[in-house]
C-alpha atoms as one frame of an Amber mdcrd trajectory, in Angstrom:
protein
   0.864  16.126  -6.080   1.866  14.741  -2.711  -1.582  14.397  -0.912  -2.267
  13.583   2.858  -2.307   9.913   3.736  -4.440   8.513   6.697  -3.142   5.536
   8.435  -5.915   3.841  10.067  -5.061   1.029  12.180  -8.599   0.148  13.473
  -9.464  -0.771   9.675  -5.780  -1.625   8.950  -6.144   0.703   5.593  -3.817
   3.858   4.001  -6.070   6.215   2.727  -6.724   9.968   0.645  -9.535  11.853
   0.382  -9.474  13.806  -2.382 -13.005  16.039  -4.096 -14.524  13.720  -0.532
 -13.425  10.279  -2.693 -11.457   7.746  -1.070  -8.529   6.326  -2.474  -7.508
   3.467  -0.207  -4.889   0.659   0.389  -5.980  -2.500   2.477  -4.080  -4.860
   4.731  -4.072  -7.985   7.177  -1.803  -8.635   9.945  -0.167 -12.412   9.553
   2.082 -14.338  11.413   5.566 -14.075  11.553   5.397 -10.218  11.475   4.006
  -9.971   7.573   1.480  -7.445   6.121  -0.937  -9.005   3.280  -1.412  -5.790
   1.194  -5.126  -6.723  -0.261  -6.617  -4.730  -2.213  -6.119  -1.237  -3.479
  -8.859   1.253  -4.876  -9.075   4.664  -6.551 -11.865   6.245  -7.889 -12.123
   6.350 -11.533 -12.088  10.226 -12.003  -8.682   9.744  -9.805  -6.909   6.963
 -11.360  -3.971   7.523 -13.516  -2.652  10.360 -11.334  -0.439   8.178  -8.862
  -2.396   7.675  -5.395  -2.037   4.489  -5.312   1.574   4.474  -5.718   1.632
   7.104  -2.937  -0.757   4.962  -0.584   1.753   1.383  -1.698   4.631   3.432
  -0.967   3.280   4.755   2.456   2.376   1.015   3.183   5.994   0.027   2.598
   7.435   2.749   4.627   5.337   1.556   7.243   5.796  -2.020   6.773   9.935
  -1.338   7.309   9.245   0.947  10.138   7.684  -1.867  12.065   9.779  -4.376
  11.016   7.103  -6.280   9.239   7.677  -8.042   5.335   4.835  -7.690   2.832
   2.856 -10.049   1.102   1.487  -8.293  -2.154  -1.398 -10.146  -2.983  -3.566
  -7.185  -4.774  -2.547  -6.817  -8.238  -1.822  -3.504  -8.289   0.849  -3.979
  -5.056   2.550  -7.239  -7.049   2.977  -5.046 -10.238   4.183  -2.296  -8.028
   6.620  -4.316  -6.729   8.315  -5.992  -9.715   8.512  -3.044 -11.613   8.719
   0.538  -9.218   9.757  -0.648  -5.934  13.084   0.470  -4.837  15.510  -2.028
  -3.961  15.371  -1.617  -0.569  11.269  -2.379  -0.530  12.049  -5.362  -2.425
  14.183  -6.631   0.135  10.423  -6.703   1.843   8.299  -8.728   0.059   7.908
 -12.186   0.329   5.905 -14.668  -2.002   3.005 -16.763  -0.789
């Protein structure tokens, strides 16, 4: 299920294109070296099938990569992270 993710950093977004729909994950760079993950979006014939848990998880990886903590302030990224996130991405977020 595993689909290719696009990292854009022009439009600071994760992305899939899947059936030419895009799935995407949105961010803004803050201070002190922490990522705002936004908003998230799949398209309804899409949803239920785990994209945006690939394009969250993506975001973390990328978010430790860098160094950076995350701020989940879409729904979707909070929930994700109280209730799937490993430990280790956990160790990432910070609160508001």
């Amino acid at each position: 299920m595993a689909q290719q993710i696009k990292h854009c950093i022009n439009s600071r977004s994760f992305s899939i294109v899947l059936n030419g729909k895009k799935s995407v994950l949105e961010y803004r760079q803050l201070p002190n070296k922490v990522l705002e993950f936004f908003h998230t979006e799949v398209p309804v014939e899409h949803r239920g099938q785990g994209y945006a848990k690939q394009l969250v998880k993506e975001g973390f990886k990328f978010a430790d990569a860098e160094h950076y903590k995350v701020l989940p302030t879409c729904p979707y990224v909070a929930k994700y992270a109280q209730e799937s996130a490993t430990a280790h991405e956990k160790e990432l977020v910070v609160e508001k």
